[in-house]
C-alpha distance (Angstrom), angle and dihedral (degrees) to the residues before:
residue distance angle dihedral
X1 . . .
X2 3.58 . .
X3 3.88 125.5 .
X4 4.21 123.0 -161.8
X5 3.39 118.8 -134.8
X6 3.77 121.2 -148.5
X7 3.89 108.5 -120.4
X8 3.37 119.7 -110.9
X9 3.90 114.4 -130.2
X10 3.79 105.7 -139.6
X11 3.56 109.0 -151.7
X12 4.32 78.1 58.0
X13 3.94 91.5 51.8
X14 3.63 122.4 109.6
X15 3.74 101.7 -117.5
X16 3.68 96.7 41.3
X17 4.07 109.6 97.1
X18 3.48 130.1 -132.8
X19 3.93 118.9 -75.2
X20 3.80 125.6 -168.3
X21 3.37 137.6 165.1
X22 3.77 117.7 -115.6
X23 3.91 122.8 -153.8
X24 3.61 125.5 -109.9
X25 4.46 85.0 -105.3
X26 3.76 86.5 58.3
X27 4.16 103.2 36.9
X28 4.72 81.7 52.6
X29 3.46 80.2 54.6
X30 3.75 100.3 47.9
X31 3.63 86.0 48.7
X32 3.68 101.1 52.1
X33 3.70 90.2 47.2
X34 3.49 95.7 60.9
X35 4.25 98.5 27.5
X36 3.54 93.7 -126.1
X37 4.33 142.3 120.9
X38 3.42 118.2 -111.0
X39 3.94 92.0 -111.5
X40 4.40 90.4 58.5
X41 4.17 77.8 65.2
X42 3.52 114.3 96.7
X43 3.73 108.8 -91.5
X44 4.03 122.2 -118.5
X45 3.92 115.3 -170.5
X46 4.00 110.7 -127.0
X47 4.10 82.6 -125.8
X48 3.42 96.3 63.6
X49 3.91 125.1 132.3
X50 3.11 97.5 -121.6
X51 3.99 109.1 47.0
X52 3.68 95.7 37.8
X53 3.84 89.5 110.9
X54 3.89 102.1 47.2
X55 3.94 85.5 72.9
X56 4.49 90.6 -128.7
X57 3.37 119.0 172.5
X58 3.89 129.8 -163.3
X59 3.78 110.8 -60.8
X60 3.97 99.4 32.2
X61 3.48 124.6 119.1
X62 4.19 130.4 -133.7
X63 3.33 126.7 -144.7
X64 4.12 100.1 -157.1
X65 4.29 111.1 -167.9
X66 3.56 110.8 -161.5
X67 4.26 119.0 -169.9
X68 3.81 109.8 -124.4
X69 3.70 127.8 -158.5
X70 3.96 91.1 -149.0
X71 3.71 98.9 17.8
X72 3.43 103.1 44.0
X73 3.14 93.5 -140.6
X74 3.94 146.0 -13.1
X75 3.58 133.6 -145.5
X76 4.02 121.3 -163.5
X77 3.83 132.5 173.3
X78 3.99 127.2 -130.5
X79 3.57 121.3 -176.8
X80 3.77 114.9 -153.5
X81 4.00 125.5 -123.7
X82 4.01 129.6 173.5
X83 3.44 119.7 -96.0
């Protein structure tokens, strides 16, 4: 006997952070803050799990917020590239 299991989405999973897109204002400003290019960011693939659903395309940047237990909470920055 065989059961189905309903898929679960991943950006919608508990453990998974929140992504969001940041505009091209906000990524300069990212960028000046910390003195660096957009491809010294950590790199995200646009295929990934977990930004499927925001619709990115190559060149965008994500703002990922992550719930701490002693920070509080933590912000980071991706910036997307083809596979």
């Amino acid at each position: 006997m065989t059961t189905k299991k309903n898929p679960v989405l991943v950006p919608d999973h508990t453990y998974v952070p929140k992504h969001e897109i940041i505009t091209k204002k906000e990524a300069e400003e990212v960028l000046t803050k910390f003195n660096c290019k957009p491809t010294e960011l950590p790199l995200i693939f646009v295929n990934d799990p977990a930004i499927m659903g925001l619709g990115v395309k190559p060149g965008d940047m994500i703002k990922i917020t992550r719930n701490s237990a002693t920070a509080g909470e933590g912000v980071y920055y991706r910036y997307v590239v083809e596979v």
